[in-house]
N, C-alpha and C positions, 0 to 999 in steps of 0.2 A: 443671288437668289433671296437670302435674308437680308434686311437693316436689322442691325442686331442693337440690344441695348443701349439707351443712350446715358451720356452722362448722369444726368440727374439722377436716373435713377440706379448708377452703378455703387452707390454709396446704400441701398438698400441690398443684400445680397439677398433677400425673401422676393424680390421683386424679378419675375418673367415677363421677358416683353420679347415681340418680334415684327415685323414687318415685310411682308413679302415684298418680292421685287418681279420686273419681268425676266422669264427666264425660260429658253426654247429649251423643254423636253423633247419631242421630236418635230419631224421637218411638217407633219401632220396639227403640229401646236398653233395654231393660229394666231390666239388668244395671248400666246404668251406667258404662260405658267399663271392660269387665269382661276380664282378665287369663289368667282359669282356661278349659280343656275340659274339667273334670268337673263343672261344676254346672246342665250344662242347656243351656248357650250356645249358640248355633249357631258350629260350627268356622271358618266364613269369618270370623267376627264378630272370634272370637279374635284368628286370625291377623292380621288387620289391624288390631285395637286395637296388639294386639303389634308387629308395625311401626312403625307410627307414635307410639310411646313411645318405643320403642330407637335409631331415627331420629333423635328428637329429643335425645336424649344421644349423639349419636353413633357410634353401634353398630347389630347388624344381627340378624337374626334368628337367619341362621347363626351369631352369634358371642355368641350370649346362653344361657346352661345352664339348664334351667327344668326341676328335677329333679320327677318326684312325690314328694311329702308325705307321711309316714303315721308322722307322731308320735312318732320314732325318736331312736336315738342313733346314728345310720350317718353317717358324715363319707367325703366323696367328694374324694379328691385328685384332680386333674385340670388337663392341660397340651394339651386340643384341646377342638372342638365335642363335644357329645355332646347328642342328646334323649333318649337313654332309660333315665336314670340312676334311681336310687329313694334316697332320702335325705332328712336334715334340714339339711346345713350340708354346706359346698362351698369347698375352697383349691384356692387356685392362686399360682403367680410368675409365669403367662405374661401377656403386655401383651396387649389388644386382646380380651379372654373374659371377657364379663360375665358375673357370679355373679349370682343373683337367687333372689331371697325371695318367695314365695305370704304374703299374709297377709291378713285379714277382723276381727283384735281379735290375734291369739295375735302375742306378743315377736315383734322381728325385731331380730340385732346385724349390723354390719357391722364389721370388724377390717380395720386397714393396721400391718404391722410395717414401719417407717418408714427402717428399717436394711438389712433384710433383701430389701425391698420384694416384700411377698408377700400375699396381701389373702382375706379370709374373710365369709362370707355364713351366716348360722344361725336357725333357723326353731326357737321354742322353746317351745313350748304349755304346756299344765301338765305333759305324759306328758315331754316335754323335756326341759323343767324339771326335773322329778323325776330325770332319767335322765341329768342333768348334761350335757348334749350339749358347751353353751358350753364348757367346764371341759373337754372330751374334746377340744374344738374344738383349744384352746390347746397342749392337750399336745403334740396331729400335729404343733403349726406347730411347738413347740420340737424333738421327736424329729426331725420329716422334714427340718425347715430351719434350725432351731442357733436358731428365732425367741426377740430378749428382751423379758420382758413391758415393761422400761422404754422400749421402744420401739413400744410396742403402741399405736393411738390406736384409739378406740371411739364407735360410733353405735347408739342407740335409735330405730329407729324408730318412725311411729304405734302403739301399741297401747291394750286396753283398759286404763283405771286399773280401780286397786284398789275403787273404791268403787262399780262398775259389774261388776264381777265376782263372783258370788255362788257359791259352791260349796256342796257336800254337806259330811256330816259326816267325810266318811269319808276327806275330806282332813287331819282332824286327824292323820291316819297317814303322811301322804306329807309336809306340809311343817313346817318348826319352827313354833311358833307366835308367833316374831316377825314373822310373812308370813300371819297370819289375825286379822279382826279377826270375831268373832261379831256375828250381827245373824239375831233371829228364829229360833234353833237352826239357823240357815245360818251360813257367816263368806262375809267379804271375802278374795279373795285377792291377794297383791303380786308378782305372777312379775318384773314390771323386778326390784324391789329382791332378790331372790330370783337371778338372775341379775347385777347389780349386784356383790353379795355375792361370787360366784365370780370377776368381773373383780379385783378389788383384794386377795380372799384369796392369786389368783395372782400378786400380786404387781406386777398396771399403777396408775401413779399416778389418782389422784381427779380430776386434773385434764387425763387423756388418756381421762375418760367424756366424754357428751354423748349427751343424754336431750332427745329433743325436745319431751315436757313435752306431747303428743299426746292425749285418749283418743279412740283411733278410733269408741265408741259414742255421745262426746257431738256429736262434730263431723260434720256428716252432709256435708264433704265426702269423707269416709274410707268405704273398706268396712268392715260392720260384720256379721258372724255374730250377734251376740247381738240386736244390733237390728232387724235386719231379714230374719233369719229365710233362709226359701229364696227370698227375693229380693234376697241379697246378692250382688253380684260378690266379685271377689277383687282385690287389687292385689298389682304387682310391686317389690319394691325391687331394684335394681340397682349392685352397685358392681365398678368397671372397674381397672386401670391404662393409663393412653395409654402406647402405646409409639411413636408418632409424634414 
């Protein structure tokens, strides 16, 4: 039901993290223990997947930010609850206000500047990707919070690999083409490494990434949009600071 904690950040013990998975509540769950209220769900359904995930991590409804989505490069600073925020990527310093990430295949990074203690949540699809959000992400924490990247530690969560992501042509215009591999006048797209890329250009070491090595279309305990169409749920990843 949970991905729980990953490495990287198990060397923080202030640091909450979680990641839903799919998971039949009843024979009635279509969705699959499903996160989002825009894909059809029934809203009680939501709400109480949503509980009972953020419960289990230790947090609460009130205290989890679960922005809408819409492919952007809008980065939301924030230091209270808020539901009705619109965005792609979400900081904070405050303890106890989980950030969280909508995802079904598209990147999701989660950032702890380890110094500064200040922690980031980014949702980065291809339109993202293209729009550098992560790399926009980074800049806020240095400009608003003095953040250094050599204190920056970094999580990938589940997404689609490369070899299961097929795009048009017309992406040869949007990405370099060390991040497309052609296949049948389609290519292959690499958004992690593609994002990857932007962590270590700005300057965070190789060895404060961590790439859960994930594809959420092979692994059918993952939501997966490309797989399963409009009978995907969505999952939330979530990362905290305990301020306890």
């Amino acid at each position: 039901m949970i991905l729980e904690k990953p490495q990287i950040f198990n060397q923080f013990p202030e640091i909450i993290f979680g990641l839903s998975t799919k998971f039949n509540t009843s024979q009635n769950d279509k969705f699959n223990f499903n996160m989002s209220k825009s894909i059809g769900d029934k809203e009680i359904n939501v709400e109480e997947n949503r509980r009972t995930f953020f419960e289990s991590i230790g947090l609460s409804v009130n205290s989890v930010i679960v922005q809408k989505q819409i492919h952007s490069d809008i980065i939301n600073v924030v230091d209270e609850y808020s539901s009705g925020l619109v965005g792609d990527a979400l900081i904070t310093r405050k303890s106890n206000l989980g950030l969280a990430v909508s995802t079904a295949d598209c990147t999701n990074i989660y950032l702890y500047d380890s110094g500064k203690k200040i922690i980031a949540a980014v949702h980065s699809g291809w339109a993202g990707t293209e729009k550098r959000i992560l790399e926009k992400t980074l800049i806020r924490m240095k400009t608003e919070f003095s953040c250094n990247p050599k204190n920056i530690y970094c999580y990938f969560g589940p997404s689609i690999c490369q070899l299961n992501y097929e795009v048009g042509d017309e992406f040869k215009a949007k990405f370099d083409a060390k991040y497309l591999i052609p296949k049948n006048g389609k290519y292959l797209l690499d958004l992690k490494s593609a994002n990857k890329h932007m962590l270590i250009n700005y300057g965070i070491p190789n060895n404060q990434i961590e790439d859960s090595e994930i594809c959420s279309f092979e692994n059918e305990k993952f939501h997966s949009y490309r797989r399963d169409k409009d009978y995907s749920g969505r999952a939330l990843g979530v990362i905290a600071i305990n301020g306890i």
